[in-house]
N, C-alpha and C positions, 0 to 999 in steps of 0.2 A: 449084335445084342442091343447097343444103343436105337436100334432104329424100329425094333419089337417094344422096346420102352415107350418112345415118343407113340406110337399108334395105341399102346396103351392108356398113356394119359392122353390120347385123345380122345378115346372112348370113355376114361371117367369125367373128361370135360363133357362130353356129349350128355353123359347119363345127368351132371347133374347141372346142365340147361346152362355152359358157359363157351355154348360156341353156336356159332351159326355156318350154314352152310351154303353155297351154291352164289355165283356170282353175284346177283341180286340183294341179298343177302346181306353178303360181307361186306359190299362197294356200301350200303346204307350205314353197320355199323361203324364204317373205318370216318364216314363225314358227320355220323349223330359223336364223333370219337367218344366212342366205346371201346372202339377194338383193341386189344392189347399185342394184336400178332396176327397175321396172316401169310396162311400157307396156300401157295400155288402149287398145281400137281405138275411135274417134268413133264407129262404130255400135254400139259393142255396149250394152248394153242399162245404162238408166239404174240399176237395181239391181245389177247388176254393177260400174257405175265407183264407185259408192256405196261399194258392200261392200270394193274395192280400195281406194278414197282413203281408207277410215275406217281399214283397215288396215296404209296402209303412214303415215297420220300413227302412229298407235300405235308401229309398231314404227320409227320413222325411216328409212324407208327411201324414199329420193326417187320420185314418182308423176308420171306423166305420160300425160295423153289425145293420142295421136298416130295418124294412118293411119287405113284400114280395117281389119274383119278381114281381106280378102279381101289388101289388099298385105303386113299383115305374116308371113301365112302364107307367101303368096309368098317375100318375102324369105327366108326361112328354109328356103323348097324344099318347103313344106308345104301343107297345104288350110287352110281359112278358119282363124285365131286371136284370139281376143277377147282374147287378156292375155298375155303373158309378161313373165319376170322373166330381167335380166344377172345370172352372180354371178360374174363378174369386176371388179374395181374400174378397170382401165385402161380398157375397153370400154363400164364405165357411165358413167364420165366423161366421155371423150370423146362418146359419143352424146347426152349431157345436155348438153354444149357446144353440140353441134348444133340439137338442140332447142331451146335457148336462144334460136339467132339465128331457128329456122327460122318 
């Protein structure tokens, strides 16, 4: 249940323009620190979650490995996503609640 939740608020993040998506992306938001959270998909590649986790210790910005790429593209209305990053603060919260119990 919890984890149909988070992909749903990720898609009303998506809808209402408070997430970015794809490495490129989220590495920019997490250093203009914008980002409120970023999520790493379990597949994506061990040098990837590396480079995200070193970076969002550095800049404190909460990290978390959740999903595929392939669902949280999905969510989002999108094709496959290895990273994105919230930069709303009510949206990362609550997702990171989620994630919490999920």
């Amino acid at each position: 249940m919890t984890k149909n939740k988070i992909y749903s608020m990720l898609g009303l993040a998506a809808k209402s323009r408070n997430v970015v998506s794809g490495e490129f992306s989220s590495e920019r938001k997490v250093k203009e620190g914008v980002a409120r959270l970023v999520i790493v998909g379990e597949d994506a590649s061990d040098n990837t979650k590396k480079k995200f986790a070193n970076m969002c210790e550095f800049y404190h910005v909460p990290f978390y490995v959740f999903g595929t790429k392939e669902e949280l593209g999905h969510s989002m209305g999108k094709e496959m996503r290895s990273s994105l990053a919230i930069t709303d603060e009510g949206f990362a919260k609550s997702i990171i609640r989620n994630l919490e119990e999920a």
